[in-house]
N, C-alpha and C positions, 0 to 999 in steps of 0.2 A: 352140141358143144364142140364140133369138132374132129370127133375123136374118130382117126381109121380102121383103129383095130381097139377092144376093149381091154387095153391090159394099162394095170395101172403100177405106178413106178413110185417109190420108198426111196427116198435120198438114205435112209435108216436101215434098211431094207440090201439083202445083198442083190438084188433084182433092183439095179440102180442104171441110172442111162450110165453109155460107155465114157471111157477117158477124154473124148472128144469135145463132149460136151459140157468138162468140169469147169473149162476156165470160165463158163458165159451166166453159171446159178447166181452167180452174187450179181448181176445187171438183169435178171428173168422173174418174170410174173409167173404164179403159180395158181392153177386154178382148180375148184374141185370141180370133177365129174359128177352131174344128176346120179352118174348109174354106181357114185363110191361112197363111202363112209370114210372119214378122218379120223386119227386117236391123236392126242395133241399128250403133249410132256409137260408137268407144273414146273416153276410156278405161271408161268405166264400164258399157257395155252389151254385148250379145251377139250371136252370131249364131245362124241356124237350121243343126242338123242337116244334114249331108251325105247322099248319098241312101242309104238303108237298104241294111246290108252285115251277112252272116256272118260272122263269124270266128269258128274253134277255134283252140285249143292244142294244137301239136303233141306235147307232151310226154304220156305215156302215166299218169304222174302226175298230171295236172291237166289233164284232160279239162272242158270248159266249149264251150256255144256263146254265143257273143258278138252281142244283138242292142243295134241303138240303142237310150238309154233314153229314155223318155219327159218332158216336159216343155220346150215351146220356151216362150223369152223374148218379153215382152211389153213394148213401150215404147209411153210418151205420143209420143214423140218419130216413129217410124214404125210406126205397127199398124194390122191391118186389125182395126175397130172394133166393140165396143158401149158407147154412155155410155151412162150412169148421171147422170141431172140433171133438173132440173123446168125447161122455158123452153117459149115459146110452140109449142103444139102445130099451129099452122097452118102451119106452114113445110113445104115439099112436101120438105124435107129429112128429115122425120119419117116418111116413107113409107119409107125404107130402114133405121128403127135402132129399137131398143126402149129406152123410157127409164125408170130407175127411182131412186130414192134408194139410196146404197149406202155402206159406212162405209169406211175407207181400206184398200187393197190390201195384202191380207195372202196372198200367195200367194208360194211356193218364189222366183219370179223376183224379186220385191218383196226377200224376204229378202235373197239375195246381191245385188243392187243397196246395199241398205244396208249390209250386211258389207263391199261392195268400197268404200265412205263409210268407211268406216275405215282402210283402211290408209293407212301413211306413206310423203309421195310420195319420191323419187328424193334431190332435195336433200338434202330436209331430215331424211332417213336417211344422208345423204350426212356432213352437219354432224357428226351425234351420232357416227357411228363416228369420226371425226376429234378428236372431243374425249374418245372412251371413253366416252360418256355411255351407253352402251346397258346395261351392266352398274354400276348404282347402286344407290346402299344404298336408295335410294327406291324402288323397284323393288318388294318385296312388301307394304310396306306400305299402296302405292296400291293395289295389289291384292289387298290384305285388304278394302278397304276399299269396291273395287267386287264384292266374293263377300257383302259384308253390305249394300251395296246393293241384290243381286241378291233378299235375305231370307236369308242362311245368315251361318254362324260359319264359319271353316275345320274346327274338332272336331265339325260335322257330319257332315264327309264321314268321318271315323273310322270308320261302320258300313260303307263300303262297301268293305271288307277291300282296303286299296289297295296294288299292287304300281308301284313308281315306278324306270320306270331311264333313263338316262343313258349315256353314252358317245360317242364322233366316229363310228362308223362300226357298222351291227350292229344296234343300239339297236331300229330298229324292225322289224328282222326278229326281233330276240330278245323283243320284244312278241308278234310276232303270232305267235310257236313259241308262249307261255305264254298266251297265250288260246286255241290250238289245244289246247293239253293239258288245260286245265282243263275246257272245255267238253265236252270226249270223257271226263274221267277217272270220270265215272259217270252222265252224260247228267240231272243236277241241277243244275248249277251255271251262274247266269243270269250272261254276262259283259258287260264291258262295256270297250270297248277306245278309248283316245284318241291319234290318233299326226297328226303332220304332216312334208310336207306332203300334200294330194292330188294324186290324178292329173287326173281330171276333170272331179267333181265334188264343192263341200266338205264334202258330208254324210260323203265316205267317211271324213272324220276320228273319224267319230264312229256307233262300232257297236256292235249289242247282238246276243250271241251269233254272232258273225262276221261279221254281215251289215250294210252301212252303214243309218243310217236311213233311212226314205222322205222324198221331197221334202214330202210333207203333213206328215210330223211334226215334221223341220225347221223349217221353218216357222211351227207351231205354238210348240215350246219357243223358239224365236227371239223371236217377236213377246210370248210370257208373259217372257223377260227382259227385252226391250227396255223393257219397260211398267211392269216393278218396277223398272229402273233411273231412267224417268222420273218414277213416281209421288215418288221422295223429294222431286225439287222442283227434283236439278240435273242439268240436262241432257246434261252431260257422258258420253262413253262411253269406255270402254277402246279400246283402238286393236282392231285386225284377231283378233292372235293370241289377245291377252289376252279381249276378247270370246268367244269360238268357247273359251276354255277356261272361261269361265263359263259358255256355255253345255252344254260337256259336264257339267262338276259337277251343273247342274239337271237333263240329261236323265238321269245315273244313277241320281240321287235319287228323280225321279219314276218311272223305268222298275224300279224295285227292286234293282239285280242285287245280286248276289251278291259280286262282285267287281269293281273296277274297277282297268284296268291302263292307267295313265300314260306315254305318251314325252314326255321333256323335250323342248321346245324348241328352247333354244341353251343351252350349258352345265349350269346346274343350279340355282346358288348364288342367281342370283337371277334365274332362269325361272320364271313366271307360273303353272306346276304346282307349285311350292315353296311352298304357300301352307298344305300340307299338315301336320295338327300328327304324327300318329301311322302311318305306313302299316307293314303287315305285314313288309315288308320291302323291301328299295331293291337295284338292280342297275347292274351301270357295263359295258357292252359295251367292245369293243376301242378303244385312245386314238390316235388321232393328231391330227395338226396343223389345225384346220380354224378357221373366222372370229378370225382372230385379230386385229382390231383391235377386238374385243369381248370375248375369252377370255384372249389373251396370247399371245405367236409362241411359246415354250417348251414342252416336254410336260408339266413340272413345274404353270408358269402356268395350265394344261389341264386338267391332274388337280386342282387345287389347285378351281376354278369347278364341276367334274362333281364332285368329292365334297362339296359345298355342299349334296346333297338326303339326307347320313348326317342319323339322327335318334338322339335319346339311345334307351338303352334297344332299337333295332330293329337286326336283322340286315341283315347288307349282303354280298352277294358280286360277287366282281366275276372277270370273265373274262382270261387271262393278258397281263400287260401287259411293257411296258419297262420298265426299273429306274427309271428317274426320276420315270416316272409312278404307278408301283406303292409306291414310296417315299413320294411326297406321298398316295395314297389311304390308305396304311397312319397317317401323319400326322394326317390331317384327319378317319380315325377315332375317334382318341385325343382330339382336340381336342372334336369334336362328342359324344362319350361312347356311339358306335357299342354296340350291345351285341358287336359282332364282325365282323371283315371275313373272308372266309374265299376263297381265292383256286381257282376252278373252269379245272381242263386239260378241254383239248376232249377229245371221245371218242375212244379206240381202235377198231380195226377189232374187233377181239375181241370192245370193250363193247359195240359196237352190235349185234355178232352178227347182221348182216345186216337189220338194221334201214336203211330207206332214210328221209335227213329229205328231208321235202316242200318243200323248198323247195332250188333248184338252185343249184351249186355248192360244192367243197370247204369252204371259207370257211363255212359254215352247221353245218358239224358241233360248231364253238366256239361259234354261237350255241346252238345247241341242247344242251349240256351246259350253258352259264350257264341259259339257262329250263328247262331239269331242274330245277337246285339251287333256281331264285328257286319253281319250284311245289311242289318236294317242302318247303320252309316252309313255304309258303300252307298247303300239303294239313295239316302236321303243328299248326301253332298255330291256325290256324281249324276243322278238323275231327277235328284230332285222331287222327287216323288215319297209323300210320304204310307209310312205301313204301321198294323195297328200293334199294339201290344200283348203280351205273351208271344205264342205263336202265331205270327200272323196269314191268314188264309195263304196270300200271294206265296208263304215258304214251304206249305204243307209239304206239296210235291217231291221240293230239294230231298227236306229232311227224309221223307219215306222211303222215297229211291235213292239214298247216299249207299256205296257201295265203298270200302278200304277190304281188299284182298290181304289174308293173313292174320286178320284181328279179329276173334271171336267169329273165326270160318269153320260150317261144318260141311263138308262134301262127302262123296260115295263114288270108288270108281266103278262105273257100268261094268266092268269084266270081274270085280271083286266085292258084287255086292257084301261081305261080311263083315267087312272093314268100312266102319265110320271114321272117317279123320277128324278131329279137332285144331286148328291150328289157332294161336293166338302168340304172337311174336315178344311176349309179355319177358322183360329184360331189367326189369328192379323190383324192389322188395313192394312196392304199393301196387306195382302194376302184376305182379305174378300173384299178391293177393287178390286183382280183381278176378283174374283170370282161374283162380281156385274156384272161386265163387259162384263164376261162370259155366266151369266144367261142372260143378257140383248139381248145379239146377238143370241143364242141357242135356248130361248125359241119361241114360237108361240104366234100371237096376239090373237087368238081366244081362245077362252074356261075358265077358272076359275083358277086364283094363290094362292097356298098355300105357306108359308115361316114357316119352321120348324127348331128352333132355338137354341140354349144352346151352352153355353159357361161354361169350367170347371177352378177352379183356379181364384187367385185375376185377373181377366182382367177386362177393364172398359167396361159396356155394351156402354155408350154413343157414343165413339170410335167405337166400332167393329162392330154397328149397323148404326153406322151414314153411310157409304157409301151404301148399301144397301136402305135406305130410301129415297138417292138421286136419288134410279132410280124408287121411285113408282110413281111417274107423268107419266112414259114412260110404267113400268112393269102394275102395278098396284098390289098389292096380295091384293083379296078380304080377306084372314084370315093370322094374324100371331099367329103359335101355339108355346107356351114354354114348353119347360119339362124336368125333369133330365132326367140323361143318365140312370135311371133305367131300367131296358130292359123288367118285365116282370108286367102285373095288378095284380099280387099278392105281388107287392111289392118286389122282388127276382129279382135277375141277372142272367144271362147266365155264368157260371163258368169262362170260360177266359175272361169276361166283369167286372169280380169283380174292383172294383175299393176303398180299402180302405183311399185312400188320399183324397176322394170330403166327407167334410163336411155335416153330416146330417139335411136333411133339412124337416122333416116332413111336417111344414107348407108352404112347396117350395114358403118362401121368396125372396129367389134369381129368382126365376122364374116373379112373381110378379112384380118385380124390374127391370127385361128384360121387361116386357109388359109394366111398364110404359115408360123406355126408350125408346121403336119404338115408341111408340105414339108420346112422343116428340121429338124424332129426323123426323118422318116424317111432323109432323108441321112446325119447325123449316125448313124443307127442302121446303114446300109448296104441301105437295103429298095431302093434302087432309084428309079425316075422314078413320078411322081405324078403324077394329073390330079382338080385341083379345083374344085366349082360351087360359087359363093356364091348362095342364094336370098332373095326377102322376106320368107320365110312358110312355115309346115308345111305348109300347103296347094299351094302351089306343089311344094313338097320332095315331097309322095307322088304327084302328078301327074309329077312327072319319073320318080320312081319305077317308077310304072307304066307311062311309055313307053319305060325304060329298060330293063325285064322281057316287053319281047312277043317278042321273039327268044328267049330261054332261061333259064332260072331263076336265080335272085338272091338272093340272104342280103342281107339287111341288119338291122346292127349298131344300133342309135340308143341313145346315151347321155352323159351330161355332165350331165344335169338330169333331176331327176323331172317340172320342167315339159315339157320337152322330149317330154320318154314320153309323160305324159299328154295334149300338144298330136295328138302323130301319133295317139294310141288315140280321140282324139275327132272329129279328121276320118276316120279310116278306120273310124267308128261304131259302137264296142268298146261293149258294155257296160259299165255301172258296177258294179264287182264288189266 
């Protein structure tokens, strides 16, 4: 890298280069050394890696070893250095650093620094949901209009045989069943899969043939949108989401697949993947109640927003709903001129015929009959080929090997066999019931529960805690721990973990407010007496963790947020999978 001497230099730092070289940092590339670590400042920076940890997956289905992934963050702000600048070469400050001309920082870390420049802060997300303004008729047309700034039409993306679904809960496990199946149904078909949110890293949003991008490539299609959006002249960008959905539209295009499969958003109607003129067919997972100062508090209001991505002329099916809301999809078929909605039952034990889906819990067997239905379309109007009914052989494979990291996950770190992790990202009152459920049947009676908790956004803790407490007469968790999804004890995030929409909460009130919830929802339930820790930080939370497991072995539950998931998978140095 460069470097003549190893000493590394802190703009933050009273060990800073000398006066000589101040006027030249705001025109200097900053790079980190192989041989440094970085600690970055929130909101907008990162931190380094925790130290390098195993984990497997205990599940006999989904076998994986889990190593840190590659790539720490690099700031002007504190990095151990190389510039990049032309100033006087006689400064004996020159004896420790190599200096060259270098054009602006286009590296993985660069990217998310600027993506995390996009999103919308606390407030002023705060305001719009207060006025409804998140769901406006303005909505796809500014984002028509930043996809043709990008260089496309939306009837471009028409060739890449797009499957778009929709629904409150499922949606992105019923994605990643119909990228599982496609991929496996004749080892041809290049896919291309777009879902949020991530666990760890942003790239996972965005994957071809099951595997997230690399951080080089990222990076790459990043910095070619960013540069056509600024070549037209205005410098304006989409916000976080809408961004990162432009940018998957360009990686599919350029990467060729074959197929690209959409998770909406938030509702549908006018989600930033709606932009879409023609896709093969549209899919609506299981409905209930979720952001509804944006959707509508009704299931009707619900359905009415998710069947917003029917198109004329394309098939739509959708997985078994409630009358009200099934009522309005059957509606806003007719209205939009659906060529058909066709309503898919989960499978029978019969249909599966011992067929196991890969991905854990009851609750998946309904996903995995809706992504039957939405591939054996794909398979039949794109290829033409027909397949049989129930499960058809050609999908066995997809569904067995479907793999969604975070959702009904159990693993085991190799250095700490005592600790079982559960991770299921479960974030409403339907889906934190399946996830009770789940925990209830997977976990083991012997040894010590932990329930590691946080919930992002106005949700009611009473609600989302209440089924969970219904099983502590059966479960038992001797500790419930809360804590923001802050990911590191210095108070700092993990750069793709930034999150400028959650509310600061110094004196983690909202945590507080979680611990006295479980208390009274498990009275209320009859579970018995409770003892709860409020923490700062994930990092804190696995460190209790682990001194709370040197005595005898420990389950723990952790869920109410995919950030959440992904905060604990990143300091306990998961791979990004």
């Amino acid at each position: 890298m460069f470097i003549v001497r190893r000493t590394a230099y802190s703009l933050s730092s009273p060990l800073s280069p000398p006066s000589s070289l101040s006027s030249h940092w705001s025109s200097t590339r900053v790079f980190l050394s192989s041989s440094f670590h970085s600690v970055r400042s929130p909101p907008t920076l990162s931190q380094p890696r925790p130290p390098t940890t195993n984990c497997h997956n205990r599940s006999p289905r989904n076998p994986f070893l889990r190593q840190p992934s590659s790539g720490l963050v690099c700031s002007l702000a504190t990095a151990s250095t190389l510039v990049e600048s032309t100033v006087n070469s006689d400064d004996p400050f020159y004896s420790r650093i190599k200096i060259f001309p270098s054009p602006m920082p286009r590296s993985y870390a660069d990217a998310v620094d600027k993506l995390n420049g996009l999103q919308t802060n606390f407030a002023v997300l705060e305001a719009v949901r207060k006025t409804g303004g998140s769901a406006n008729k303005d909505a796809i047309p500014e984002m028509v209009e930043f996809i043709r700034r990008s260089g496309y039409e939306p009837s471009d993306f028409d060739d890449l045989n797009l499957i778009h679904v929709t629904g409150t809960k499922g949606k992105g496990s019923t994605c990643a069943l119909t990228e599982s199946i496609l991929r496996n149904y004749n080892g041809k078909i290049k896919t291309g899969l777009y879902t949020s949110p991530h666990l760890m890293e942003v790239r996972e949003r965005i994957r071809i043939n099951g595997a997230p991008i690399s951080q080089d490539l990222f990076a790459k299609y990043f910095f070619e949108v960013w540069d056509r959006l600024d070549s037209t002249g205005d410098k304006s960008k989409p916000g976080y989401f809408r961004f990162l959905t432009v940018l998957a539209f360009h990686v599919f295009k350029q990467e060729k697949v074959d197929v690209a499969i959409l998770e909406v958003g938030v509702g549908g109607a006018y989600d930033s993947t709606n932009i879409i003129r023609t896709p093969i067919v549209c899919g609506v997972a299981a409905l209930g109640i979720d952001h509804v100062s944006v959707l509508g508090s009704t299931l009707g209001e619900i359905a009415w927003n998710k069947a917003g991505i029917f198109k004329a002329g394309v098939p739509a099916v959708t997985s078994q709903q409630p009358k009200e809301g099934l009522d309005m999809l059957e509606r806003r078929a007719k209205e939009l001129k659906a060529d058909s909605l066709r309503v898919v039952q989960p499978f029978t034990s019969s249909q599966l015929g011992g067929v196991t889906v890969g991905l854990a819990g009851h609750h998946q067997i309904a996903n995995a009959a809706l992504a039957t239905a939405l591939c054996r379309t794909w398979v039949e109007k794109v290829l033409g080929e027909k397949v049989g009914n129930d499960v058809p052989k050609e999908f066995v494979k997809g569904i067995v090997n479907a793999r969604w990291p975070g959702r009904g996950q159990i693993l085991v770190r190799e250095n700490k066999p005592k600790i079982t992790w559960f991770f299921d990202g479960a974030h409403t009152a339907e889906s934190i019931q399946v996830c009770a459920d789940w925990f209830k049947d997977a976990s083991k009676q012997n040894g010590k529960k932990v329930l590691v908790f946080n919930c992002t956004g106005p949700r009611d803790g009473d609600t989302l805690l209440g089924p969970l407490a219904k099983i502590q007469s059966t479960v038992h968790f001797d500790q419930a721990v809360f804590t923001p999804a802050i990911t590191f004890a210095s108070n700092t995030y993990k750069g793709d973990l930034v999150n400028n929409n959650a509310p600061l909460d110094l004196e983690l009130k909202t945590q507080k407010t979680l611990a006295a919830c479980w208390a009274k929802q498990v009275s209320i339930a009859g579970g018995g007496e409770v003892t709860t820790t409020v923490l700062p930080s994930i990092e804190h939370c696995v460190n209790w963790i682990d001194d709370f497991a040197k005595s005898e072995d420990v389950q723990v539950l952790v869920t109410g947020s995919l950030h959440l998931v992904g905060g604990v998978q990143s300091v306990l140095g998961c791979e990004v999978l």
